[in-house]
N, C-alpha and C positions, 0 to 999 in steps of 0.2 A: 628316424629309421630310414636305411637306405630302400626303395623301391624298387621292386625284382624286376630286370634289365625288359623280359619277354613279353612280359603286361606293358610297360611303358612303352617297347617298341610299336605292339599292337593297338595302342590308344592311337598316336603320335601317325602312325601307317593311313588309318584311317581317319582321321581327320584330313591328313595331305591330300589322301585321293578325294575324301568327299570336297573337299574343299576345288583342288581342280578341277574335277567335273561340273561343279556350278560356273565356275570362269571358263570353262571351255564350249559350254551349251549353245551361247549365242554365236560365236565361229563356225560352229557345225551347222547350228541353223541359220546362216547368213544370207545364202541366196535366196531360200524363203520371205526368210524376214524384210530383208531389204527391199522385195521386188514388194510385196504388202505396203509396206511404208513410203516407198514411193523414191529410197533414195538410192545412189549410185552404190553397187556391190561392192567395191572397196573400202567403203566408209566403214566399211568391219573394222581399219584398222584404227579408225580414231578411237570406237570403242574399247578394243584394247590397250591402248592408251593411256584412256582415262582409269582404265580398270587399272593399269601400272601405277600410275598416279595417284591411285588410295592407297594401293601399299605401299607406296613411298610416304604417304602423308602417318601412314599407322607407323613404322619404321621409325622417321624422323620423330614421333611426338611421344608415339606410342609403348616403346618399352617399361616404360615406370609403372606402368599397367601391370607388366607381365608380373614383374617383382609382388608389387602392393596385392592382386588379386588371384597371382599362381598362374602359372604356366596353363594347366587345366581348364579352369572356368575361363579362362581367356581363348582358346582351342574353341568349347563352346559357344562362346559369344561371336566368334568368326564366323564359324557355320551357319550360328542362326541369323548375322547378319547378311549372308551370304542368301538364304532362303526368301527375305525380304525383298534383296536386288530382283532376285529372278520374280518375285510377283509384281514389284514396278515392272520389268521389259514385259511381262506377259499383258499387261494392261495396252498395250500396242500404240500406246502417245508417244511421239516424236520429242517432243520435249523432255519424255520424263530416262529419255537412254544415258544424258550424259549423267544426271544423276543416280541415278541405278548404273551404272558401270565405275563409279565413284565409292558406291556403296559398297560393291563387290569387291573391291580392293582392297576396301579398307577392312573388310572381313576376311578377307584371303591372308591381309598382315603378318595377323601373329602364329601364321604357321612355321613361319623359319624361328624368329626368336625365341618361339613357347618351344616348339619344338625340339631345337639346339639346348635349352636350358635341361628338358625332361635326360634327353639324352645323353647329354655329357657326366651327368649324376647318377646316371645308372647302367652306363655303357661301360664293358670289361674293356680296358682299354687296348690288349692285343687287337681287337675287333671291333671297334670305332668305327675305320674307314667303312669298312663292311656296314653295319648296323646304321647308320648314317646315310647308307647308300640307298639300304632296306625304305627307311624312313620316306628317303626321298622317291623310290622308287612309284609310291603313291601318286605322285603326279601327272607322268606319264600315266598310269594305270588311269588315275581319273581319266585322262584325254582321253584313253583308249573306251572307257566306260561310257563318254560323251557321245564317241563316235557310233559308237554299235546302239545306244538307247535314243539319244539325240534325233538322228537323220531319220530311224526310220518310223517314230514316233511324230515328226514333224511331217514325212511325208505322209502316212494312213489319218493324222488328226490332226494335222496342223501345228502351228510351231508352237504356239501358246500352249498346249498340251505337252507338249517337251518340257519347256520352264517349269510346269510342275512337279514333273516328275522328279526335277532339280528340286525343289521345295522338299519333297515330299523324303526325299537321301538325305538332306540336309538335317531335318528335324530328326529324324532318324538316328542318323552318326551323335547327335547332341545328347540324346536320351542313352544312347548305347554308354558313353564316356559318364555318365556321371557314377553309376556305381566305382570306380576310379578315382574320382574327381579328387578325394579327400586325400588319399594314399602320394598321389600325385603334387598334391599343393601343400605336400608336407611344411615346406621349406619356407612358404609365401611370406611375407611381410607385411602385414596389414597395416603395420605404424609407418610402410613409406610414405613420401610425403606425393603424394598422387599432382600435386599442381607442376613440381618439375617437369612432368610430362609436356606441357604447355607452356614454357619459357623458351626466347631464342638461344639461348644456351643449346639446345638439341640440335637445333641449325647445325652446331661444329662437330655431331658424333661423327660425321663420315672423317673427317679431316682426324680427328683424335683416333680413331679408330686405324687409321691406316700407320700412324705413328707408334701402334703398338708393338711392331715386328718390321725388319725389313722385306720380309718377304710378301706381306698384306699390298702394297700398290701394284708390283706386276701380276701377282692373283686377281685381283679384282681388276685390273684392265683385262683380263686374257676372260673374266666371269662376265665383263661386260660386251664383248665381243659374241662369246657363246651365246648369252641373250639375244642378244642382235637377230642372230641369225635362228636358234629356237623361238624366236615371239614373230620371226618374218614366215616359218613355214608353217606355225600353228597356227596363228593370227587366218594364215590366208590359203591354206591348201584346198580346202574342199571349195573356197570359191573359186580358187583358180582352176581347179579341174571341172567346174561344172560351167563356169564360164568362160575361159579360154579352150577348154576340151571339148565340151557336151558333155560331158557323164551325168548319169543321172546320180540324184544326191543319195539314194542309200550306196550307191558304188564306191561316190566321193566318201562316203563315211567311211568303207569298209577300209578302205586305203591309207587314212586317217587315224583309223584307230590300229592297224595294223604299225603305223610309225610308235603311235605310243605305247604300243606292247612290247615292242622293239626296244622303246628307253625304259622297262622295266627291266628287260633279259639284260638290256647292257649296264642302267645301273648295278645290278647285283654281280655282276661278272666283271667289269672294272674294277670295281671298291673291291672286290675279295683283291685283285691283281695289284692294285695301289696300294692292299695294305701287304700284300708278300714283295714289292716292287721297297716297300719306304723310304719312297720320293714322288711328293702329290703333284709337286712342280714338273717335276718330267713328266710323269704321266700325262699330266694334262695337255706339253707342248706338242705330244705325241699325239694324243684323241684331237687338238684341235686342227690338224692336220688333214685326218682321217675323214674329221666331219667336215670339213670345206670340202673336200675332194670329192667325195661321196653324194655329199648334198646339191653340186652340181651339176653331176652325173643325172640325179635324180630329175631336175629340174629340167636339162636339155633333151633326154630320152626317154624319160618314164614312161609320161602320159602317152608315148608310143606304141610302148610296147603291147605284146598280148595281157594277160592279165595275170598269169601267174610270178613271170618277168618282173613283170610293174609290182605286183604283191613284193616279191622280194627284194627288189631295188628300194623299195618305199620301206621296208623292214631295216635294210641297212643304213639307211640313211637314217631312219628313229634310231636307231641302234648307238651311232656314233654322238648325234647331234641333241639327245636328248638325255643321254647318261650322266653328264660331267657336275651336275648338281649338290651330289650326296659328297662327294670326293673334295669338291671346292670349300661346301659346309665344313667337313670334317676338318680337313687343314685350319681353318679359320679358328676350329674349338681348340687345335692343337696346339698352336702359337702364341695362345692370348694367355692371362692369367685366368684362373678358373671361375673366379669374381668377376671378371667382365666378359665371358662368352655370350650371354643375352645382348650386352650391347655391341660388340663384337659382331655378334652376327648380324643383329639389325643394322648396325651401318656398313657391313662387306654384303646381305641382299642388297641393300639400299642401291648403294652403288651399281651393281650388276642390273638389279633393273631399272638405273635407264639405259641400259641397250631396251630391254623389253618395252619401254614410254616411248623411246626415242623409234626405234625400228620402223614400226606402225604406220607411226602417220609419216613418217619420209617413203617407205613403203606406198600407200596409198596417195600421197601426191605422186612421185614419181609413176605410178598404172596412168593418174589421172594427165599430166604433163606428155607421157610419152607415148601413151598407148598399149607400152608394151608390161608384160609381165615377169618376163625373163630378166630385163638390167635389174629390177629392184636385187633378188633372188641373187644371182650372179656378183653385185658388189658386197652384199652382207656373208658371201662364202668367202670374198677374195680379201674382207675385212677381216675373218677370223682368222686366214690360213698368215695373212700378215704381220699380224699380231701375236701370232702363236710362234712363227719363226722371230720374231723379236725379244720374245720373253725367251725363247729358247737360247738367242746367245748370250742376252744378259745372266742367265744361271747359268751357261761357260765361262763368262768374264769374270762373274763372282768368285764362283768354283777356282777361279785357275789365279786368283787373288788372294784368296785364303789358303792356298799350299804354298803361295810365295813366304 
């Protein structure tokens, strides 16, 4: 029985945001956290890093899961692993962050490929891009949920108190999804064979995956770009306004979450335009334009300005730079055969986040190398806008190939 589109949308919505909001908590509370532990305020980005690096590791290993135990109880099982990271960081041991940032990745995993499976099955398909966008639209919205509970919960009780309250949405979103769970995992597999998961055979999904379509390599170069530069201003905004600005951290939060409200409004308002536009490829050469432009605007005069200025600078900069997610997924579902959109999309995120692994920690060596915070910022916008005009003539040259 096919499962009615609005309920899966709404499962699928909230797991993405509760799920970002647990991977966004410790960025918000960074200058706290850091200056407590003793160590240098850009080392935020190794931890998001390592947080990219579990869901590369869940991507790479991990879809035979999705199959063998349902998209659904797999959505849960993120969550609730996700609740555990944030009570390892809340334990405030130096040791125990690269593991708990490990943890949290790997619980963050299966929200593209549980996700992309629910939805491709129950998505009307005039309105894919859209619903896709919905879908994704969740993550930003977590950020923005990070920002506004996070900081100022970190600032009145301290940061360890923030983490729980991550915990506490986490467990939450788990229980909410199970009256679902069944409805959802109609399709499951329980007779897959669960150890493929854990064969190097999975090492080659990215490489297989991009041979499924011609058009799969210059999307995922142009998804690995956008990451780049969305895991350099996530990763590090509220520390760079609180320590290269002054601002005080509920400000930096406010600013922060303002960006990811920003890639809610613009997820849902692209994906409608990309699905009346049908051509995800243009669209995207266009937004990543937008967002290099925008994001470096933001970066050279923001923290300048007054504050309403700065609100809406930092609004459009979320707007462009954090949209392009739902639209990238979508085309990925659209391309593939329908039997392989879980793997599919596990190895086209996979790919795109290592911009999000890689960004990071080049990110935070280069503050620590150069002092400055602006080159990091500034090559990650001139990275996307060049990549974005690259794929843009290659889908000219294509284009003007196939009418020859």
């Amino acid at each position: 029985m096919r499962a009615p589109w609005l309920p899966a949308l709404l499962a699928t919505l909230l797991i993405q945001t509760v799920g970002s909001a647990t991977s966004q908590f410790v960025p918000v509370v960074a200058p706290r956290m850091t200056a407590d532990l003793g160590v240098p305020p850009e080392m935020v980005g190794n931890f998001s890093s390592l947080n990219t690096f579990g869901a590369i590791l869940f991507l790479l290993f991990g879809t035979p899961l999705v199959a063998a135990f349902g998209p659904a109880r797999m959505l849960q099982w993120g969550v609730l692993t996700g609740a555990a990271a944030l009570t390892l960081v809340a334990m405030g041991q130096l040791w125990l962050l690269p593991f708990a940032a490990m943890l949290m990745g790997i619980g963050y995993g299966p929200t593209g490929p549980a996700g992309s499976r629910i939805l491709q099955a129950t998505a009307p398909p005039r309105h894919r891009v859209l619903i896709f966008s919905v879908k994704q639209a969740g993550a930003p919205a977590g950020g923005a949920l990070a920002g506004l509970i996070a900081a100022p919960v970190a600032a009145a009780w301290g940061w360890q108190a923030a983490m729980f309250c991550g915990v506490a949405a986490a467990l939450a979103a788990a229980l909410v999804l199970q009256p679902m769970r069944h409805t959802l995992d109609a399709e499951r597999n329980p007779a897959f064979p669960i150890r493929e998961a854990f064969t190097l055979k999975r090492l080659a999904a990215p490489v297989t995956t991009l041979r499924l379509h011609p058009v799969l390599p210059p999307l995922c170069l142009q998804a690995f770009a956008f990451a780049a530069l969305q895991g350099s201003l996530f990763s590090f905004t509220v520390t760079w306004l609180v320590e290269a600005h002054g601002m005080a951290l509920t400000t930096a939060g406010t600013l922060y979450a303002a960006m990811q409200l920003a890639g809610v409004v613009g997820r849902l308002i692209l994906g409608w335009a990309a699905d009346r536009l049908g051509d995800a490829t243009r669209s995207l050469c266009v937004h990543g334009l937008a967002a290099a432009g925008l994001s470096a605007l933001w970066v050279l005069v923001g923290p300048s300005l007054s504050w309403l200025p700065a609100l809406g600078l930092a609004f459009l900069c979320g707007f462009t730079a954090a949209s392009w997610n739902g639209i990238f997924l979508a085309e990925v579902a659209r391309v593939v055969p329908a039997d392989r959109v879980a793997e599919a999309s596990s190895g086209a995120i996979m790919l795109c986040f290592l911009g999000y692994l890689s960004a990071p920690t080049a990110f935070a060596f280069a503050v620590g190398a150069t002092g400055s915070w602006t080159l990091p910022f500034m090559l990650a916008c001139g990275l996307l806008a060049a990549i974005s005009l690259l794929v843009m003539l290659w889908r000219g040259a294509r284009g003007a190939a196939v009418r020859r």
